[in-house]
C-alpha positions in Angstrom: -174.8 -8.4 1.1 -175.4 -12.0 0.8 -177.4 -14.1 2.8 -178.5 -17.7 3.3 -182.2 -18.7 3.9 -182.8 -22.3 5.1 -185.8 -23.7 3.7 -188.4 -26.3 5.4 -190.6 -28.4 4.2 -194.2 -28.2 5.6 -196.2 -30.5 3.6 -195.6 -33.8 2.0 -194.8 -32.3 -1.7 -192.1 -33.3 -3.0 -192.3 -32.0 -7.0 -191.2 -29.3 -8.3 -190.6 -27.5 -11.8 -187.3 -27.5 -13.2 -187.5 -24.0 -14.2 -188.5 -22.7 -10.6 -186.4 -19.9 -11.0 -189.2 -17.5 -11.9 -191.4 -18.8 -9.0 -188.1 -17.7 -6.4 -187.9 -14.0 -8.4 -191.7 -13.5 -7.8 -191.3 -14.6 -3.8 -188.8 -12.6 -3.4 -190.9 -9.2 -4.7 -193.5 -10.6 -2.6 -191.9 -10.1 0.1 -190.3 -6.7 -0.6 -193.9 -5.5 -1.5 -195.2 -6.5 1.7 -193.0 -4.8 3.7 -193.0 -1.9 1.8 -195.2 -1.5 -1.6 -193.2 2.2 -2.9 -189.4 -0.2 -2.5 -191.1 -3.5 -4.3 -192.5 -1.5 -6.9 -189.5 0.7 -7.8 -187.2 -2.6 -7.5 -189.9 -4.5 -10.4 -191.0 -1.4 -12.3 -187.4 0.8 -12.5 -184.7 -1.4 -10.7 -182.1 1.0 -9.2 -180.1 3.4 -10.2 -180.1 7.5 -10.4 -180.8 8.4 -13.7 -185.3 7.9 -13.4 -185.4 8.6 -16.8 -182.7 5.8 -18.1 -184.2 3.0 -19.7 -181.3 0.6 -18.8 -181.6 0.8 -14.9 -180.7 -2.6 -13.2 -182.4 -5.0 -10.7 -180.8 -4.6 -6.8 -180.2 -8.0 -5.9 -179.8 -11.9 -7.0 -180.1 -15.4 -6.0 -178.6 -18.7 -6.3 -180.0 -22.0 -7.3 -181.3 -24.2 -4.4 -179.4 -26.6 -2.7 -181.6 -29.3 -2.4 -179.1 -32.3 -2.4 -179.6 -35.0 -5.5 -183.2 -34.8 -6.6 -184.9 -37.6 -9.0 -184.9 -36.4 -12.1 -188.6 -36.2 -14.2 -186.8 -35.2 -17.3 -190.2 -35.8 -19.3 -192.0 -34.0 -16.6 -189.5 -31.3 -16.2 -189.8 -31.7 -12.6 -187.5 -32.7 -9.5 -188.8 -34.6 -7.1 -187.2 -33.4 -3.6 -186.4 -35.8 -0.6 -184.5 -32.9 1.4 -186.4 -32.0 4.2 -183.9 -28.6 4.6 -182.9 -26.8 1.4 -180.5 -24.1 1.8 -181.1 -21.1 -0.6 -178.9 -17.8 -0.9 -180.1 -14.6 -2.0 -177.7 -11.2 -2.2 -178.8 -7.4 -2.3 -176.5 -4.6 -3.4 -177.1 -2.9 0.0 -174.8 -1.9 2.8 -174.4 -3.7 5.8 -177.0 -1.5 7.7 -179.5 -2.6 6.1 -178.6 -5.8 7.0 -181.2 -6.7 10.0 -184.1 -4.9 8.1 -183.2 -7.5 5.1 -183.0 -10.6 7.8 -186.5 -9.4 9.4 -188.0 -9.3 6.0 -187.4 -12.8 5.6 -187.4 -15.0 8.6 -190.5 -17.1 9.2 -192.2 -16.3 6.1 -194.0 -19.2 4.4 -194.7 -19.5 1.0 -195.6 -22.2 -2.1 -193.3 -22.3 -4.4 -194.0 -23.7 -8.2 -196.8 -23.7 -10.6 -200.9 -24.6 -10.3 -199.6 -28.3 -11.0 -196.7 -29.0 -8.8 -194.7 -27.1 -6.0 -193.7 -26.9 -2.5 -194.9 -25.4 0.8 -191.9 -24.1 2.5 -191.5 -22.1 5.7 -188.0 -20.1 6.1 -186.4 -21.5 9.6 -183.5 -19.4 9.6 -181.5 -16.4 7.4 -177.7 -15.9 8.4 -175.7 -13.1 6.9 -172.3 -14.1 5.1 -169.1 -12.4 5.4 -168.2 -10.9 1.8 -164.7 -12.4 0.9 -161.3 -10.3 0.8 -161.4 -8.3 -3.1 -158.8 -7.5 -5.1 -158.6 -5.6 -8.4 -157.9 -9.7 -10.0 -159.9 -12.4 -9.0 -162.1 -15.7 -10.6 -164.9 -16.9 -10.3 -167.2 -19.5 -11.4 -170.8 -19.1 -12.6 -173.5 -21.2 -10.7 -176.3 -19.4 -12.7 -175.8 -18.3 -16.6 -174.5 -15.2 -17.6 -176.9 -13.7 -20.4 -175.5 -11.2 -22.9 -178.2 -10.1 -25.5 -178.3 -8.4 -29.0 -181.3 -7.0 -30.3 -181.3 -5.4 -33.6 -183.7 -2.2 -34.6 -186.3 -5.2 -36.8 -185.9 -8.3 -34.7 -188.7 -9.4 -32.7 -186.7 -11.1 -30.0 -183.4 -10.5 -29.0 -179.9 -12.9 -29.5 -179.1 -14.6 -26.6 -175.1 -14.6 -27.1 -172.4 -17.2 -26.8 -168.9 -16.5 -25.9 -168.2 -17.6 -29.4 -170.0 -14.8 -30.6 -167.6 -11.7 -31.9 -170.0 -9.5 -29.8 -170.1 -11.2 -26.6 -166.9 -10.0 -24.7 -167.5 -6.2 -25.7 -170.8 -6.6 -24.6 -170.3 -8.2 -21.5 -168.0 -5.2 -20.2 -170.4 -2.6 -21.5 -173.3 -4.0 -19.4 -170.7 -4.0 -16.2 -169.9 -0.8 -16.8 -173.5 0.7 -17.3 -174.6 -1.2 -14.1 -172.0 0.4 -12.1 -172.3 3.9 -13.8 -176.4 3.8 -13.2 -176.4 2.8 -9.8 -173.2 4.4 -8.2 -172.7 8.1 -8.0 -170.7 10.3 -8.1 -167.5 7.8 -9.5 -167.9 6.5 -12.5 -165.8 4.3 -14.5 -165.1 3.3 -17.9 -165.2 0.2 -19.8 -161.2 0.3 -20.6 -161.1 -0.1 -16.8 -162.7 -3.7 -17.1 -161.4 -6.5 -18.4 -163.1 -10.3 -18.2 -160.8 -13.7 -19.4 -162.8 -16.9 -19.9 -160.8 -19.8 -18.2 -162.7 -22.8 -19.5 -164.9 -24.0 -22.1 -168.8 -22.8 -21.9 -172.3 -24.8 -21.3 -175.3 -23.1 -22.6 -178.2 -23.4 -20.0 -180.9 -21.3 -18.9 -184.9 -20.8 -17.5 -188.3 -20.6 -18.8 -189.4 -17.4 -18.0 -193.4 -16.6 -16.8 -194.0 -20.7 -17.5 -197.5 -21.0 -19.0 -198.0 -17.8 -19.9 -198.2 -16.0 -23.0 -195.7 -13.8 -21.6 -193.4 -18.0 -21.6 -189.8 -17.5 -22.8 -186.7 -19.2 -22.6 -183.3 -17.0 -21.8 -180.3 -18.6 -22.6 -176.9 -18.0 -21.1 -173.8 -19.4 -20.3 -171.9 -20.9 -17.7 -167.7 -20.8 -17.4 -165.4 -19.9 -14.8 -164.0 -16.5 -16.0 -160.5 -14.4 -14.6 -162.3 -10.6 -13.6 -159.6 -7.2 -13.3 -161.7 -4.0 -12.6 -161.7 -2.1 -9.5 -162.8 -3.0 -6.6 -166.3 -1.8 -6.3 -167.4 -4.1 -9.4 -166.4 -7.1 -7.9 -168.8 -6.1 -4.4 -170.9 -4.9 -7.4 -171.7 -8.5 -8.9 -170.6 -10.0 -6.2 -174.2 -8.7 -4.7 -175.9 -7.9 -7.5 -175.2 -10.4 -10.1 -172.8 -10.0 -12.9 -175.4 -10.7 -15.9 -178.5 -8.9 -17.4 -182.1 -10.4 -15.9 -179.5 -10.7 -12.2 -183.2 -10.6 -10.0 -184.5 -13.5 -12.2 -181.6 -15.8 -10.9 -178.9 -14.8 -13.4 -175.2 -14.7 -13.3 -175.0 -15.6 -9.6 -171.2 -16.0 -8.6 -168.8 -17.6 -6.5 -165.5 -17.0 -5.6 -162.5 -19.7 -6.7 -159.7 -19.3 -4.5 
């Protein structure tokens, strides 16, 4: 289910990092922890599927960027400096409606910073509305507001590829990791990647986040963005349609929309 969270401003800060993306992933687990430590912990620690032992278990939910209007740009700084007093922010877990009130309670009214030691925002959530999921069918397209990340990593690298489309691996790769997310964290149906088939529509942008900024943990993931034609069955489009469609989905990756 996705949901949108409207934002306020309690302070007078206006900066914020350009690669806040990380700071939003860590919120978000904050919260889960609070409300209940064994769910937060199995969400950071395992992700979700039904195979414990499965070393490629997957994240349960995703977010979008923030809509903050048209920020000045630091470019030097690497920060945005925010006018908006209201900035709308979605956020989606692969959940079923049920669960939708517990989610809604979780987040209303909490207040947070978010950013680095430097610069960042005091924020206090005014409001969290549940969306209505749109109509699927087996075809449909989409555009990517977040990149999709497809990595290689061979047996002696240190760091793994971070893939373009123009790379021979990428669109193999792509359905594998769509079929292993919905093979580890649906049961009993499984499906196979023959059943999935992804058609880029446009050209690509490379983009993506600094990850665990000022760290010695820091790294950049790089994805892509593109609006892409999707045909697999119905339960992957709910499937990255809540979840996320691309690796590292809870750190703000390969968040969707729907192009009519």
């Amino acid at each position: 289910m996705r949901f949108e969270l409207t934002l306020n401003r309690t302070t007078k800060q206006r900066m914020l990092p350009m690669d806040y993306q990380y700071y939003i992933s860590a919120w978000i687990y904050k919260v889960l922890k609070h409300a209940d430590a064994d769910f937060a912990n199995f969400l950071h620690n395992k992700g979700y599927g039904k195979n414990e032992n499965d070393s490629k278990l997957y994240k349960l939910f995703c977010f979008s960027r923030l809509n903050f209007g048209k920020p000045k740009l630091w470019k030097e700084k690497k920060l945005f400096e925010i006018s908006a007093h209201e900035i709308k922010l979605q956020i989606s877990f692969d959940v079923n409606k049920a669960a939708s009130n517990f989610i809604k309670g979780l987040f209303m009214a909490q207040e947070f910073y978010l950013g680095d030691k430097f610069n960042g925002i005091d924020f206090k959530v005014s409001n969290v509305a549940a969306l209505p999921e749109p109509e699927f069918t087996e075809n449909m397209h989409y555009h990517l507001q977040t990149p999709w990340v497809v990595s290689y990593q061979k047996e002696n690298d240190k760091h793994p590829q971070y893939l373009s489309p123009k790379d021979k691996l990428f669109d193999s790769l792509t359905v594998k990791h769509l079929a292993e997310k919905y093979n580890n964290t649906r049961q009993p149906k499984l499906i196979s990647p023959v059943q999935i088939n992804t058609k880029r529509l446009n050209d690509f942008k490379r983009a993506g986040f600094v990850m665990k900024p000022g760290t010695k943990e820091q790294s950049r993931i790089v994805g892509n963005l593109f609006e892409f034609e999707l045909n697999a069955p119905l339960e992957v489009h709910k499937m990255i349609w809540n979840a996320g469609c691309s690796e590292k989905s809870s750190s703000g990756f390969g968040w969707v929309e729907k192009i009519d």
